[in-house]
KOLVEX-838800 format. One record per atom (N, C-alpha, C): residue in one letter; x, y, z. Coordinates in pm, whole numbers, padded with zeros to 5 digits, always signed. Last residue first. Example, Ala and Ser with C-alpha at 12.3 -4.5 7.8 and 13.67 -1.06 7.14 Angstrom:
BEGIN
S+01285-00225+00708
S+01367-00106+00714
S+01290+00003+00787
A+01319-00569+00780
A+01230-00450+00780
A+01320-00330+00780
This chain:
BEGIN
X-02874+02958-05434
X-03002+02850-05442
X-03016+02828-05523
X-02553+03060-05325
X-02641+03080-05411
X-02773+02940-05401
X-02485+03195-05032
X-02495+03098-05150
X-02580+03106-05204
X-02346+03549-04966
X-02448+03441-04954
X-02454+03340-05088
X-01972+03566-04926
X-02096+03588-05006
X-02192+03522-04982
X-01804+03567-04541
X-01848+03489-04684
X-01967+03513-04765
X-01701+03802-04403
X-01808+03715-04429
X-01815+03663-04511
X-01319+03765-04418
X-01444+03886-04436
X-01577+03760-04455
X-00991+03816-04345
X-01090+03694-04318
X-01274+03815-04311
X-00714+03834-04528
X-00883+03908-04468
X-00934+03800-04484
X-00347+03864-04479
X-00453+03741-04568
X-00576+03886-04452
X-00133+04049-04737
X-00168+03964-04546
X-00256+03896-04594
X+00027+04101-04953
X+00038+04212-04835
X-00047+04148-04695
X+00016+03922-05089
X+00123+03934-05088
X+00134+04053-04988
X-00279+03690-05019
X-00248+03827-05067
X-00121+03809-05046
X-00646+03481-04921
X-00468+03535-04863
X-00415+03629-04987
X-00905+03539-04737
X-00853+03556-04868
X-00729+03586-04845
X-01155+03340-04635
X-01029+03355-04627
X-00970+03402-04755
X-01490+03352-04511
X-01394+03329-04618
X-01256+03417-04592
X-01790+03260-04336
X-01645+03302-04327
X-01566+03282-04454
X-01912+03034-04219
X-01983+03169-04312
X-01882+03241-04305
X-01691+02762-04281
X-01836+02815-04219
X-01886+02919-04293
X-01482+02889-04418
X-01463+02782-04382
X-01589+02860-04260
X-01291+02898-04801
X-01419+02919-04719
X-01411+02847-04606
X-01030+03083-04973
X-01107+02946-04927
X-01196+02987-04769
X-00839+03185-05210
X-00925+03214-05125
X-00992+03100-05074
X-00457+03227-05253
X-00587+03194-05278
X-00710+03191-05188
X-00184+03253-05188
X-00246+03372-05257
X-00438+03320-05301
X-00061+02996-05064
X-00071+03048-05192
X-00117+03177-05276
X-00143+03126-04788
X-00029+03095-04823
X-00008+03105-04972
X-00395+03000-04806
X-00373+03165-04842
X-00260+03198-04846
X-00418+02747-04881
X-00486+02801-04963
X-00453+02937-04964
X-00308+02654-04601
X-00226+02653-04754
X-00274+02669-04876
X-00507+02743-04428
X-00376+02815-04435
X-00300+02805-04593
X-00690+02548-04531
X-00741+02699-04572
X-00583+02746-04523
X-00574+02323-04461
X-00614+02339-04568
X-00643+02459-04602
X-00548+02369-04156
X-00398+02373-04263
X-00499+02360-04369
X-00858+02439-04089
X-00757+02506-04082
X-00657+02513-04159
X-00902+02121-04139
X-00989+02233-04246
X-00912+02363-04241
X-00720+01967-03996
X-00718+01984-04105
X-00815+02066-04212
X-00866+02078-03728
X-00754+02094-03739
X-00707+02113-03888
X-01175+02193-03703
X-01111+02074-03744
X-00963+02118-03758
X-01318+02519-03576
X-01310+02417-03686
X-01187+02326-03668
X-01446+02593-03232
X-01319+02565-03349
X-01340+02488-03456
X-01800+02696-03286
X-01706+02589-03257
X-01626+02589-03306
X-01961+03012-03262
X-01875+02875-03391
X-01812+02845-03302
X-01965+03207-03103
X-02057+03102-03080
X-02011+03015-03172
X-01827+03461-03217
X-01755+03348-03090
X-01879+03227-03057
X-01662+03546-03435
X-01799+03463-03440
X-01771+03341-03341
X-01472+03655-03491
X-01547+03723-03610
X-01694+03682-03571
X-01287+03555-03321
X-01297+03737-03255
X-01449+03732-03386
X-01234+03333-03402
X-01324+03330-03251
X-01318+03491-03237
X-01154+03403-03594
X-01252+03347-03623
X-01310+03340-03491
X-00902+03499-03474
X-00935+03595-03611
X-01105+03521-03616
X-00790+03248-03362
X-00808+03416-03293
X-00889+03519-03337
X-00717+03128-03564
X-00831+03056-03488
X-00898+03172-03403
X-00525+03250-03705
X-00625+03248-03785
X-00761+03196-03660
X-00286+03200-03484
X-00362+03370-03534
X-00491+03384-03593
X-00296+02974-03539
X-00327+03027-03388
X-00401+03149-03425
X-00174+02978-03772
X-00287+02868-03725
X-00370+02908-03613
X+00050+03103-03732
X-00024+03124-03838
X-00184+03080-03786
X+00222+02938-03540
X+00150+03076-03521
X+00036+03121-03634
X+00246+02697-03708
X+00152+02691-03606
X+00118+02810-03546
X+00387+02794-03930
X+00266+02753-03924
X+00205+02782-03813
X+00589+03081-03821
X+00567+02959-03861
X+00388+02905-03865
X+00561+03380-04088
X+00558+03328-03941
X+00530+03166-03970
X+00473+03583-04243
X+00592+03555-04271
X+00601+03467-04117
X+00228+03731-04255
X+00198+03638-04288
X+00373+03480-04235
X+00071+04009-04083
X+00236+03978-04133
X+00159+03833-04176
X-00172+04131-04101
X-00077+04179-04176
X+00067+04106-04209
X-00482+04027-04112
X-00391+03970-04067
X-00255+04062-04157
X-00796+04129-04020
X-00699+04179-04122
X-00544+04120-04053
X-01151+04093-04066
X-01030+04111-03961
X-00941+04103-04060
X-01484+04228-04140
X-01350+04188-04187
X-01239+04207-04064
X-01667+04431-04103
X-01743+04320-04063
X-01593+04218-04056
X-01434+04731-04045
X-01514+04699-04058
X-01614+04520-04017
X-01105+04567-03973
X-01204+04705-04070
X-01363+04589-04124
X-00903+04549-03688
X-01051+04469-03781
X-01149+04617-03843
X-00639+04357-03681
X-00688+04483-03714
X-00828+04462-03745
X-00280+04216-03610
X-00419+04169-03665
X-00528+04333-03650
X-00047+04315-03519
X-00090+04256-03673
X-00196+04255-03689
X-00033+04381-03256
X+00072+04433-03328
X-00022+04447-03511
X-00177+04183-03091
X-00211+04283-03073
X-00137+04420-03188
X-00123+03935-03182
X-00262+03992-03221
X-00233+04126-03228
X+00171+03880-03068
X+00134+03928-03280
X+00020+03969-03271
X+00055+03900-02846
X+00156+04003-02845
X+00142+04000-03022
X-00078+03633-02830
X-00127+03745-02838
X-00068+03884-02808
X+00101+03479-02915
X-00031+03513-03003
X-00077+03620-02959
X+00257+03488-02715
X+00308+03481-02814
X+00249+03549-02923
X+00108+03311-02582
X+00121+03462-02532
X+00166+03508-02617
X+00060+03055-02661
X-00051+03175-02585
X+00004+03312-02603
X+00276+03004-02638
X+00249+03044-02780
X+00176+03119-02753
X+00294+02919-02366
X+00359+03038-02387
X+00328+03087-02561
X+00103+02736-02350
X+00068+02863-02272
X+00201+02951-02335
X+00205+02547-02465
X+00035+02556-02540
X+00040+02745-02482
X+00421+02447-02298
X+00484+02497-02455
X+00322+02550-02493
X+00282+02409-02071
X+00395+02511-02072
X+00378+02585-02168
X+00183+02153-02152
X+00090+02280-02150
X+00143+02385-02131
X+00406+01998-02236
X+00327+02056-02326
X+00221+02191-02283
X+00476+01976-01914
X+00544+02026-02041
X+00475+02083-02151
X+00214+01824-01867
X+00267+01942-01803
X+00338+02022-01894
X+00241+01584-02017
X+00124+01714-02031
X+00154+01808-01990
X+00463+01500-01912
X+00507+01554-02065
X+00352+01601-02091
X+00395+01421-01670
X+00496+01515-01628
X+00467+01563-01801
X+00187+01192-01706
X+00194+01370-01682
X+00225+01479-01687
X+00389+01029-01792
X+00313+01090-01879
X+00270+01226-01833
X+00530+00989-01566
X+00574+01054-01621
X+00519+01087-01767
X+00294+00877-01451
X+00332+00985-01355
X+00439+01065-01465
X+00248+00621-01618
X+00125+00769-01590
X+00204+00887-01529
X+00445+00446-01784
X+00416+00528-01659
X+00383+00656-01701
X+00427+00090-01931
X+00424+00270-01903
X+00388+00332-01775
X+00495-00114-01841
X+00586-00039-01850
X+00589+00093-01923
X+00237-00277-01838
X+00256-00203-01702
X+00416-00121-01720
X-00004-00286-01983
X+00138-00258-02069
X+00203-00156-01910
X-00227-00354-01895
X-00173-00482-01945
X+00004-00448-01996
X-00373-00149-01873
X-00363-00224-01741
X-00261-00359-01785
X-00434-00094-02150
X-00342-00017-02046
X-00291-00082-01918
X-00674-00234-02177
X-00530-00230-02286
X-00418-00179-02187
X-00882-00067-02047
X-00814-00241-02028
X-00671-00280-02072
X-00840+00157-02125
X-00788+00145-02005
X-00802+00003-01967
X-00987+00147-02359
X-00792+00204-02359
X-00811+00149-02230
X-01227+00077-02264
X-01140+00025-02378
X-01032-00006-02372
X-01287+00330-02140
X-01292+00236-02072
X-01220+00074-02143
X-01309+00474-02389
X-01184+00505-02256
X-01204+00382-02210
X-01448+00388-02545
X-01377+00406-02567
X-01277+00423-02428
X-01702+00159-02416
X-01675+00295-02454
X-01538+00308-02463
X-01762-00084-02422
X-01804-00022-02522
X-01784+00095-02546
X-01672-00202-02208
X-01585-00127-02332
X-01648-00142-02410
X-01674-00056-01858
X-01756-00123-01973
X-01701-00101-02145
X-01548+00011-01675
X-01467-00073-01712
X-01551-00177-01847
X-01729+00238-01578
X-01550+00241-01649
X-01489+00123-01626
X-01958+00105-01553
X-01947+00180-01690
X-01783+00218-01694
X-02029+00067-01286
X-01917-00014-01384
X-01927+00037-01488
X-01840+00213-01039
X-01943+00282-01116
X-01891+00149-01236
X-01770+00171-00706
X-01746+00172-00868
X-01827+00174-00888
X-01746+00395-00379
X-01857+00256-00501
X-01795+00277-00595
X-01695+00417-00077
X-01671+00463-00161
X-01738+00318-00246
X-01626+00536+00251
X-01711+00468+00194
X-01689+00500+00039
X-01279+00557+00419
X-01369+00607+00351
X-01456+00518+00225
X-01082+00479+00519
X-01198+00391+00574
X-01296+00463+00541
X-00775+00511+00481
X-00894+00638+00582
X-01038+00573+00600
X-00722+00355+00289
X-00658+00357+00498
X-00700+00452+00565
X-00905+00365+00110
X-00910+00230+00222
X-00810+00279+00308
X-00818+00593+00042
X-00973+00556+00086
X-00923+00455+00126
X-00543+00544-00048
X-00554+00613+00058
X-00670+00611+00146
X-00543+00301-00235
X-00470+00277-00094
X-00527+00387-00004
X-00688+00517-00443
X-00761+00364-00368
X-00697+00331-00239
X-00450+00660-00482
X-00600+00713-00453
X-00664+00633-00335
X-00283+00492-00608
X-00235+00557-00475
X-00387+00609-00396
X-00437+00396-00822
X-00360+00312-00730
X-00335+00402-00612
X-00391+00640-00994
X-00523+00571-00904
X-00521+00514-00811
X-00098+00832-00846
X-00176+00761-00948
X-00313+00677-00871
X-00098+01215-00876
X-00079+01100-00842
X-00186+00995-00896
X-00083+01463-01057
X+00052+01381-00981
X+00067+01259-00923
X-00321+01499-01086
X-00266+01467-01175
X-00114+01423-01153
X-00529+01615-00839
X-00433+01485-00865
X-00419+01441-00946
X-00616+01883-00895
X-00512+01889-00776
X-00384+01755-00732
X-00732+02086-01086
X-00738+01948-01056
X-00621+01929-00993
X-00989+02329-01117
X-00884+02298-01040
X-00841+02146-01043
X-01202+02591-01277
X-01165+02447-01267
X-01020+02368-01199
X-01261+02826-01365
X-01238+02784-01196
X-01243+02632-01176
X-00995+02766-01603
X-01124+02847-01538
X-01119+02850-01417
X-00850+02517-01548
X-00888+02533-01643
X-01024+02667-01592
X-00547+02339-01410
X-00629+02480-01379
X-00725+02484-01498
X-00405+02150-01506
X-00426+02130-01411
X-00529+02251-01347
X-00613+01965-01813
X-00493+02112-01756
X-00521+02085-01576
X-00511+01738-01980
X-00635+01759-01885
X-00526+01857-01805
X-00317+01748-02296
X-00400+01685-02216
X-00492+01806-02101
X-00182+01817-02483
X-00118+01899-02377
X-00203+01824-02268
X-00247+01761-02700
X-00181+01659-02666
X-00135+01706-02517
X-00438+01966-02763
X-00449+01835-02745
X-00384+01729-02688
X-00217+02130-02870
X-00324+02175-02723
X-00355+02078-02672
X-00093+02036-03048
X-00005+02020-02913
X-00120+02117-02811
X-00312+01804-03198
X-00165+01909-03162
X-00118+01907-03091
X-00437+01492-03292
X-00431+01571-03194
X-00334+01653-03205
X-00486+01237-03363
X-00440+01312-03485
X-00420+01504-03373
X-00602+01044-03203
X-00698+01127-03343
X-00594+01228-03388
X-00447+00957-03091
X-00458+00843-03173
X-00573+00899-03278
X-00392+01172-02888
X-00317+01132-03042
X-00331+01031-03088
X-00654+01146-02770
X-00607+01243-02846
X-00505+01210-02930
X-00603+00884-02631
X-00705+00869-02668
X-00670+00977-02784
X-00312+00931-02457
X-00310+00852-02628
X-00443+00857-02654
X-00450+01152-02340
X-00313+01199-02403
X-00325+01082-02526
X-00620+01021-02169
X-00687+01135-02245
X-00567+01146-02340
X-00444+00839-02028
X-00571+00795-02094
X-00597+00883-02226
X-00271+01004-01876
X-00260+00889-01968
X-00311+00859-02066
X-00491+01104-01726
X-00414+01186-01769
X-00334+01154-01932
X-00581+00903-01555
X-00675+00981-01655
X-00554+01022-01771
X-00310+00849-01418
X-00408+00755-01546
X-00477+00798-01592
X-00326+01137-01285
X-00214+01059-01354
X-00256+00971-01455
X-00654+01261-01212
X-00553+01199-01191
X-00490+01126-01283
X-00938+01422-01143
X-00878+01338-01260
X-00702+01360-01192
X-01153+01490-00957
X-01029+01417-00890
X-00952+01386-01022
X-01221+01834-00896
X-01240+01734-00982
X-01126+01662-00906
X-01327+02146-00788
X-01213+02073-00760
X-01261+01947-00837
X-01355+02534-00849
X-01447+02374-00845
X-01303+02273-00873
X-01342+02772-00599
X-01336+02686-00767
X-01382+02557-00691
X-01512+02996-00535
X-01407+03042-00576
X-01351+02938-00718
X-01832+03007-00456
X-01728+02950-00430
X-01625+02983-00553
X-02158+03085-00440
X-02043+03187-00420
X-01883+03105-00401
X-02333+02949-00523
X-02281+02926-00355
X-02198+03016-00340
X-02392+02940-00815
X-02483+03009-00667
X-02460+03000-00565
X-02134+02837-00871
X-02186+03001-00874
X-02227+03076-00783
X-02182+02617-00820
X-02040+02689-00775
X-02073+02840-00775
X-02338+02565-00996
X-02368+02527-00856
X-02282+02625-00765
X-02294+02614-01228
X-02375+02697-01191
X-02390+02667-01003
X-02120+02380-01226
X-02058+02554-01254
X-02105+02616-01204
X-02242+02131-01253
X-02133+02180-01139
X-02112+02342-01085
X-02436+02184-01466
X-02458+02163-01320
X-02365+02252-01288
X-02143+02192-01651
X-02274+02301-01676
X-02340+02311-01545
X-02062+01946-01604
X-01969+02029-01581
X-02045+02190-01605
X-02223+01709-01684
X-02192+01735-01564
X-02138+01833-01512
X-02357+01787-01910
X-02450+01824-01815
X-02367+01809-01687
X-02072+01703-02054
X-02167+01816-02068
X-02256+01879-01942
X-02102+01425-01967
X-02013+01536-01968
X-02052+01654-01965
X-02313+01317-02106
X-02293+01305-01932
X-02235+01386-01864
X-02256+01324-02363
X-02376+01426-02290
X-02368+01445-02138
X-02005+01180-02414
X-02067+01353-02407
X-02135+01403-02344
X-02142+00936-02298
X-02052+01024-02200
X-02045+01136-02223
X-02362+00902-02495
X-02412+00908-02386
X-02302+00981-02323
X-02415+01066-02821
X-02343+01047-02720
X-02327+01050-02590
X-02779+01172-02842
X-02633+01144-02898
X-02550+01074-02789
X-02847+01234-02492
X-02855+01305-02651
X-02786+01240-02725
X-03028+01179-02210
X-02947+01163-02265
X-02988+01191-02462
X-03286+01516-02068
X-03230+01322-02112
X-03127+01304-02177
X-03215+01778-01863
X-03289+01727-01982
X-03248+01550-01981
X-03115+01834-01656
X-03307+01882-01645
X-03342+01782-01818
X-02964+01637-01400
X-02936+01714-01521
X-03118+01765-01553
X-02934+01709-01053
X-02980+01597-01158
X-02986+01733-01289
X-02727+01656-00794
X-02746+01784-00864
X-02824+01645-00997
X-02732+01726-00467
X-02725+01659-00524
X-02758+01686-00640
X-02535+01886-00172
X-02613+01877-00290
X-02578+01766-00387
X-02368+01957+00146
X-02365+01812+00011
X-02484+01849-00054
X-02140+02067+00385
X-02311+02054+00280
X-02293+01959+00134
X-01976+01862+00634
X-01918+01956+00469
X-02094+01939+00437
X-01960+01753+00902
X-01999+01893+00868
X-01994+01983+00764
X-01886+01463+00884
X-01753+01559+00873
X-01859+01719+00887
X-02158+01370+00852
X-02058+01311+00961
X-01959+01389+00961
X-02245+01443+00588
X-02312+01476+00679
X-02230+01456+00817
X-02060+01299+00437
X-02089+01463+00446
X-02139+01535+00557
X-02147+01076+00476
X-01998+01094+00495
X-02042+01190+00500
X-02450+01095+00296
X-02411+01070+00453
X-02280+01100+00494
X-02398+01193+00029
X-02445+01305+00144
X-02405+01244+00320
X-02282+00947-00084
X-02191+01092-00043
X-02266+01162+00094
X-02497+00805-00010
X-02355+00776+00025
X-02294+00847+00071
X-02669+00976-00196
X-02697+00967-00075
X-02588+00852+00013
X-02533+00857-00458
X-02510+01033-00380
X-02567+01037-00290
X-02608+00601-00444
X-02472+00605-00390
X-02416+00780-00409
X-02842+00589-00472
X-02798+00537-00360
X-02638+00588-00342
X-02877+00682-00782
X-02927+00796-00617
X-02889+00710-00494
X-02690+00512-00883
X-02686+00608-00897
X-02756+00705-00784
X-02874+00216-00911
X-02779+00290-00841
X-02717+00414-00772
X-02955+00269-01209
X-03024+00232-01082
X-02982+00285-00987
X-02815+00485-01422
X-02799+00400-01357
X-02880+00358-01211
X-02896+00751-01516
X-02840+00661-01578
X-02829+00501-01563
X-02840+00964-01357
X-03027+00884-01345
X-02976+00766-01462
X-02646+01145-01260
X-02749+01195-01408
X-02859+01096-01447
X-02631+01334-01087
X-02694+01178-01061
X-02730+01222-01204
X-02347+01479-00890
X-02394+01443-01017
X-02480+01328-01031
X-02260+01600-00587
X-02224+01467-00657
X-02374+01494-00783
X-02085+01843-00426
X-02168+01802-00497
X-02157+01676-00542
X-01967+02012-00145
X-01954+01876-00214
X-02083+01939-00318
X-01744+02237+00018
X-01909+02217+00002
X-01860+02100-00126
X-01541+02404+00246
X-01531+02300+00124
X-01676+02294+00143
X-01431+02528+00453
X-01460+02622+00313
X-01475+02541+00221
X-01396+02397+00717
X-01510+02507+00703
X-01551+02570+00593
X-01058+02308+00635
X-01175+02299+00722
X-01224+02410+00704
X-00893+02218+00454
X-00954+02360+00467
X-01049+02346+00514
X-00760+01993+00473
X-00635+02111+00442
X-00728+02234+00478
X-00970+01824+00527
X-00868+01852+00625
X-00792+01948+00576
X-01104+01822+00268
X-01165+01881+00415
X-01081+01899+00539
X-00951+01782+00094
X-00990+01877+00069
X-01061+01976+00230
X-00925+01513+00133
X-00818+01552+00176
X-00809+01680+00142
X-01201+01383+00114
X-01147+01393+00234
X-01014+01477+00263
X-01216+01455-00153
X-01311+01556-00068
X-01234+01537+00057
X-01024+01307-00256
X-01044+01454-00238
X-01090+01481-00183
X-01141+01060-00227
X-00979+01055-00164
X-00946+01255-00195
X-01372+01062-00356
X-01381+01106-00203
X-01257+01103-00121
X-01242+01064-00616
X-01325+01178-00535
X-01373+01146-00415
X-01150+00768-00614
X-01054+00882-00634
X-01154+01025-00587
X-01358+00575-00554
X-01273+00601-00457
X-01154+00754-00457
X-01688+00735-00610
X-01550+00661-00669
X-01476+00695-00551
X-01859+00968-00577
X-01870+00846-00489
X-01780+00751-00470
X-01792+01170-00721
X-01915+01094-00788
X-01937+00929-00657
X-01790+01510-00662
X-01751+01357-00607
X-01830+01267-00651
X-01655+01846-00651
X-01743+01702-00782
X-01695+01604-00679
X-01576+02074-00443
X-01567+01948-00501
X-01655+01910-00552
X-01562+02413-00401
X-01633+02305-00441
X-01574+02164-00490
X-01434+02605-00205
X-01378+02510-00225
X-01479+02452-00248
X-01276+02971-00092
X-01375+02874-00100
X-01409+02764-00180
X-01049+03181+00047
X-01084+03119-00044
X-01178+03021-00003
X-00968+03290+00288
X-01110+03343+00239
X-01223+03235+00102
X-00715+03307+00291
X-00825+03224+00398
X-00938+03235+00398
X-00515+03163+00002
X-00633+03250+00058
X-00706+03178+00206
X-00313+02993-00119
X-00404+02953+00037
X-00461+03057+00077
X-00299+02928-00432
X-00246+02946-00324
X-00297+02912-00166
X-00394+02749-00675
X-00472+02891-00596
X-00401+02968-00512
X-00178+02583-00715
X-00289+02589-00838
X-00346+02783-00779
X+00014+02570-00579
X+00050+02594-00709
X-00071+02646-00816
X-00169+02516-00357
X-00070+02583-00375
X-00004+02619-00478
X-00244+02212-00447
X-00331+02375-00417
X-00218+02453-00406
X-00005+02044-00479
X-00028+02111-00588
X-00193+02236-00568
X+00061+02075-00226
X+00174+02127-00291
X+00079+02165-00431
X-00185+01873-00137
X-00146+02022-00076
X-00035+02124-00181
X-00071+01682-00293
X-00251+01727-00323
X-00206+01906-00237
X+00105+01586-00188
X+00104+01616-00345
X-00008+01688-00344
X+00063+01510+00103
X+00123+01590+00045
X+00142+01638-00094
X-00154+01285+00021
X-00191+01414+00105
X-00060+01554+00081
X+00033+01106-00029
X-00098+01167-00132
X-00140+01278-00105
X+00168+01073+00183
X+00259+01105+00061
X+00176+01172-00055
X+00012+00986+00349
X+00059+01101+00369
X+00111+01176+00272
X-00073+00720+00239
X-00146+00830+00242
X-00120+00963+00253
X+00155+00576+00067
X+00170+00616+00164
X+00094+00750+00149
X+00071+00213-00098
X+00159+00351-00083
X+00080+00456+00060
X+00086-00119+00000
X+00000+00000+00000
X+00089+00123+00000
């Protein structure tokens, strides 16, 4: 069994990195009941007694499912943390984990809202971490993508990406905290749950130093960040309905960045387009040629490329 303390210390080092230690600050956890979220909540409630509040997610999916957030609420109830239980308002859509997803992290937010709390804490951890990194480059993924599950995202906080499931589980069982599997992650019909049979079998990878190369990558995702937006602020220009890219002379992937900047400034309710619809319209203006991508058109030039509404189609 690894060494609870040792979990407990990663989890502290990385609040601290993530928020700092405000004494004011205030502390939502997600706990779905799993051993890895209540190896948070518990080690969320000892670093900050009095400023943590729970939620657990029933999206009704599963029989089960309201027995084991009235699980949560009881432990909750025994430590003095408030516990809500949060049900989605609509039914499953398309894609059951999408959607699960979706409604779980929409809930959560607004929950966080109306309580007035600072951030919201998740348990994804090291094997997630794993998981999400070859699930993404086995589609062909960049380097945002490949940068994996951020440790900060909004008021989104994830505090155990340093440590591994395995360590999680040892710690709920030597704190004697109540906790349930959910079997849908180990059902393979779904993709993760898939990878993560496969995974359990190639024990000479390591999650902890997969992490470590999300970390890295999200370094390298955050400083282009900035990068981009020191060229926005220099190059880019917007006449009129039209944005106006002036230097062109830059590597791709700034190019790429600049153009995604240019389309989320023209029409922030569009979803990023596709990676390869992007390099296809880059090496359309690169050439001096024009190409379409949504209600949008790209026209590149020997003096910059204009990204201007696209003509209405014709019927």
């Amino acid at each position: 069994m690894s060494d609870p303390a040792g979990v407990d210390t990663a989890f502290r080092a990385a609040m601290a990195q993530a928020v700092g230690d405000g004494p004011a600050t205030r502390l939502g956890v997600a706990v779905s009941g799993g051993p890895d979220s209540m190896a948070l909540l518990d080690m969320a409630t000892n670093a900050f007694p009095g400023r943590v509040m729970a939620a657990t997610v029933d999206h009704g999916l599963r029989p089960e499912s309201a027995d084991e957030a009235a699980m949560v609420g009881r432990w909750c109830a025994t430590r003095g943390v408030a516990h809500e239980t949060l049900h989605p308002a609509s039914r499953p859509d398309g894609n059951i984990q999408s959607w699960a997803r979706s409604a779980r992290y929409a809930l959560l937010n607004d929950w966080r809202i109306r309580h007035g709390m600072d951030w919201l804490l998740t348990a994804h951890h090291a094997d997630d971490q794993m998981e999400t990194m070859l699930m993404r480059m086995n589609r062909g993924a960049g380097l945002s993508g490949l940068a994996g599950i951020r440790p900060r995202n909004g008021a989104i906080v994830r505090p155990l990406l340093d440590c591994r499931k395995g360590d999680l589980l040892d710690y709920a069982m030597a704190r004697a905290l109540p906790f349930v599997t959910d079997p849908s992650n180990a059902d393979p019909r779904f993709d993760r749950a898939a990878l993560r049979a496969r995974l359990a079998q190639a024990d000479w990878l390591d999650p902890r130093a997969a992490a470590r190369s999300a970390a890295a990558l999200s370094e390298c995702d955050a400083a282009l960040d900035w990068v981009v937006a020191d060229l926005t602020a220099r190059h880019v220009s917007r006449q009129g309905d039209a944005f106006r890219l002036d230097r062109t002379d830059l590597p791709r992937e700034l190019l790429r960045r600049l153009l995604l900047h240019m389309l989320r400034r023209a029409d922030s309710a569009v979803a990023p387009p596709r990676g390869d619809a992007v390099d296809r319209l880059i090496a359309l203006a690169l050439a001096g040629g024009k190409g379409s991508i949504g209600d949008w058109l790209l026209a590149g030039g020997p003096h910059g490329w204009t990204l201007s509404p696209a003509p209405p189609r014709r019927t």
